[in-house]
C-alpha positions as CSV (number, residue, x, y, z in Angstrom):
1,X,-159.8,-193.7,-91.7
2,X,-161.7,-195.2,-95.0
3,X,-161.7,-198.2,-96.0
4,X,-161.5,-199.0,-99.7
5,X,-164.7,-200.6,-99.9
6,X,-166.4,-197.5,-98.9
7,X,-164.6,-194.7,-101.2
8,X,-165.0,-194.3,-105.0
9,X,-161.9,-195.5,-106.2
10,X,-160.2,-195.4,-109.7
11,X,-157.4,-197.4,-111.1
12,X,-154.0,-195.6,-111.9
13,X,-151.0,-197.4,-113.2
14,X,-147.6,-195.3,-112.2
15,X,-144.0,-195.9,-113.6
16,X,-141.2,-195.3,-111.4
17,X,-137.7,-194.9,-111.3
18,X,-134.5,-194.0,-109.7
19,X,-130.9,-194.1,-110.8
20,X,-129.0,-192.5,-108.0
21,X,-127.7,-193.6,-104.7
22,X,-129.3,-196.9,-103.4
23,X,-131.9,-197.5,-106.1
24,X,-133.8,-200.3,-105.0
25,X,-133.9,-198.4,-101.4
26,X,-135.3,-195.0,-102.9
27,X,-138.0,-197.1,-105.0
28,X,-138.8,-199.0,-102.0
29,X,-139.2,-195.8,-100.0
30,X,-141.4,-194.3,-102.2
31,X,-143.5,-197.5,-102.7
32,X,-143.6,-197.4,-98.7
33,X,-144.6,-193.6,-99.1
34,X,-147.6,-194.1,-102.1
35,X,-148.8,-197.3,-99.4
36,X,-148.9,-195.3,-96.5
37,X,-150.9,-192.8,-98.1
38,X,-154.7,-192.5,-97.0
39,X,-156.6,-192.7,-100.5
40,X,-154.1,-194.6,-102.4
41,X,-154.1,-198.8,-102.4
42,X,-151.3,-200.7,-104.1
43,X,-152.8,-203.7,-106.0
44,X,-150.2,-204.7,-108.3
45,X,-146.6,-204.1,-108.4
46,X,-144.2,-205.2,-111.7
47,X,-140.6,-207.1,-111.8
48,X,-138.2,-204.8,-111.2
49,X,-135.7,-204.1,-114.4
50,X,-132.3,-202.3,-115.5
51,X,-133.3,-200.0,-117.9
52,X,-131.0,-197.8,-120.2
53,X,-131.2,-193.6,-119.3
54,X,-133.7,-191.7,-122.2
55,X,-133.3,-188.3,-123.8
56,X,-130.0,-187.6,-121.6
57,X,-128.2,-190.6,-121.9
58,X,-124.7,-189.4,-119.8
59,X,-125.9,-190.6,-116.6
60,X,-126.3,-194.0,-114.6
61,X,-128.8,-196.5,-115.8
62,X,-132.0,-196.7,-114.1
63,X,-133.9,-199.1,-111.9
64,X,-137.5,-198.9,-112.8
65,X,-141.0,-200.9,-112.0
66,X,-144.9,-199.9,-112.5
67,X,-147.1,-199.9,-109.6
68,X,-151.6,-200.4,-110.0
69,X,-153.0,-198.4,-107.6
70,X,-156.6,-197.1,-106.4
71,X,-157.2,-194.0,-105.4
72,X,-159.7,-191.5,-104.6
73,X,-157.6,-188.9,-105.3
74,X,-158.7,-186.7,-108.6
75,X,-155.6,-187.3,-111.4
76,X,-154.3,-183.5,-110.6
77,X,-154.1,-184.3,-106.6
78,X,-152.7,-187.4,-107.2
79,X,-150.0,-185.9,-109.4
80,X,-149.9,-183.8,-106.3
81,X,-148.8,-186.6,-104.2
82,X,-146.2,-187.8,-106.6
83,X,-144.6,-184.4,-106.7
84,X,-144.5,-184.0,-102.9
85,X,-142.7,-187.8,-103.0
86,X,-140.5,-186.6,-105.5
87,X,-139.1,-183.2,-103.8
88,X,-138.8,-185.2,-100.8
89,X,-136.2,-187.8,-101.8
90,X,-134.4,-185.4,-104.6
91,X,-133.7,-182.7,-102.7
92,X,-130.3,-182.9,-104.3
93,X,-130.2,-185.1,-107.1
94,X,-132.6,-183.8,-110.3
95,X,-130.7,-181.2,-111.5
96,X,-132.3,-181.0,-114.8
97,X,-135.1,-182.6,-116.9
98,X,-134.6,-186.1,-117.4
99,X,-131.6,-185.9,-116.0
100,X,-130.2,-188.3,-112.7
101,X,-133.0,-188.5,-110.2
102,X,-133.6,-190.6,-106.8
103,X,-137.0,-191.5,-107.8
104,X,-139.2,-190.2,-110.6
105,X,-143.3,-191.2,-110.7
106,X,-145.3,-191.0,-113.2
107,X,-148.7,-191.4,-113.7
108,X,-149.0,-193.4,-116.6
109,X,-153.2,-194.3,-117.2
110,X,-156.0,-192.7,-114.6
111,X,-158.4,-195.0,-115.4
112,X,-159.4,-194.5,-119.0
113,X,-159.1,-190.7,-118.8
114,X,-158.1,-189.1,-121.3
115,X,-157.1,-185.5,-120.5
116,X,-154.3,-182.5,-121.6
117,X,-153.7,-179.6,-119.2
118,X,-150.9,-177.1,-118.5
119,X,-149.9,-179.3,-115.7
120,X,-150.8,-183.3,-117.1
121,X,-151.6,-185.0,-119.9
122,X,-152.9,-188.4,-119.5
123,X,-152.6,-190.8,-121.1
124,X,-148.6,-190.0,-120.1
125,X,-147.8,-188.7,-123.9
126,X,-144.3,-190.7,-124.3
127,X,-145.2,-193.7,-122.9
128,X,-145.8,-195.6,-126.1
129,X,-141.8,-194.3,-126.9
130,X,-140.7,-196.4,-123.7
131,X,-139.7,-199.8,-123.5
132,X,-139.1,-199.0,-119.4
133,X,-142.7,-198.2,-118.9
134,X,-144.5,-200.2,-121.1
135,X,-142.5,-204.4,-120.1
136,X,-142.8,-203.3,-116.1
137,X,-146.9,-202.4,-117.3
138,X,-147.2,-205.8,-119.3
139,X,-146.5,-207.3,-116.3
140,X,-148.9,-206.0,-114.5
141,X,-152.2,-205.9,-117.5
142,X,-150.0,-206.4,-121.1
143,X,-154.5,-206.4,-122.1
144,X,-154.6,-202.9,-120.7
145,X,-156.2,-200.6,-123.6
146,X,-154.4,-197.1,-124.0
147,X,-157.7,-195.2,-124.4
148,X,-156.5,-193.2,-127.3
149,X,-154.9,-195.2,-129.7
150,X,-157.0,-198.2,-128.5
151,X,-153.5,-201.0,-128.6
152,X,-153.3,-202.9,-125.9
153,X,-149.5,-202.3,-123.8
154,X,-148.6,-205.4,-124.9
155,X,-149.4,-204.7,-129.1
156,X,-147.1,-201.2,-127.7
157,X,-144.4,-203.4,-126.0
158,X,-144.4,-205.2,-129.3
159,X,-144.3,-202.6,-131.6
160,X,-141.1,-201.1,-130.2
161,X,-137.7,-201.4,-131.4
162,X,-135.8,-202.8,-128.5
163,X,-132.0,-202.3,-129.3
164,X,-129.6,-201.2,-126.2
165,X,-130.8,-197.2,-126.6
166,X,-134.3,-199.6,-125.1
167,X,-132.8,-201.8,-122.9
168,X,-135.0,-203.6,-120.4
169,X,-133.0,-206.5,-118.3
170,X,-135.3,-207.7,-115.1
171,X,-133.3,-207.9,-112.0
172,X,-133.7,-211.1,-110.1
173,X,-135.6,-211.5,-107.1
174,X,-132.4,-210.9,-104.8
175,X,-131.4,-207.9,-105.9
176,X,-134.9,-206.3,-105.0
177,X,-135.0,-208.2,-101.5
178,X,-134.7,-204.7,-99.4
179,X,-137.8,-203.8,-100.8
180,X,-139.8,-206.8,-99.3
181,X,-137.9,-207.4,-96.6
């Protein structure tokens, strides 16, 4: 198995979510998955927050967080990853886009790649449009520099209007405990 210190690793910054069934369990299950992947490191992971559902708003509020990784995955085989995570836990619950979902990942930054294919676009194009992306991010980096636009997450986090359709409420420590413990 590699060791970190001897592959060429790149920073990624993920957003995840769930809001169906257990959600603190499903986000810690696929934070246990991403771990336990050879090629991927977790080196940061955000608060934990109540956010308000986007685009289809009929449906259960979501728990959601941002996770810093390295990886020496390329960005389209880490999206890879993501989506194999993704069909594995919703087998029965993402009936349509944006709709309810046990977890949903993301890859918000690769680095400072900039990049638009049939399959991703990085930077993630909406996530200047999300307060539940861009407060879990500032607590990770709120200095990290969106490589198009050149505003730092936190000048985005700022920029937003937060009224309830942007609600982001942090959950205290105990009711994320499953995931650490």
């Amino acid at each position: 198995m590699n060791s970190p210190d001897s592959l060429s690793l790149t920073p990624a910054f993920l957003s995840i979510g769930a809001n169906v069934g257990n959600k603190i369990a499903n986000l810690g299950l696929a934070i246990s998955r991403l771990g336990g992947t050879e090629g991927i490191f977790i080196e940061a992971l955000s608060k934990f927050y109540k956010t308000a559902p986007q685009n289809y708003t009929d449906q259960e509020w979501f728990v959601n967080a941002a996770i810093k990784i390295n990886t020496a995955y390329s960005p389209e085989k880490l999206l890879g990853v993501l989506q194999a995570i993704e069909k594995e836990q919703n087998m029965d619950s993402k009936p349509f886009r944006f709709g309810p979902r046990r977890i949903d990942l993301d890859i918000i930054f690769y680095g400072q790649r900039v990049m638009d294919t049939a399959t991703l676009v990085l930077p993630h194009p909406r996530m200047h449009e999300r307060a539940f992306v861009l407060k879990p991010l500032c607590d990770i980096d709120k200095n990290l520099v969106h490589p198009v636009n050149g505003l730092t997450v936190g000048e985005l986090f700022e920029q937003m209007k937060t009224n309830e359709s942007q609600a982001v409420i942090a959950l205290a420590k105990e009711e994320t405990r499953e995931i650490f413990y």
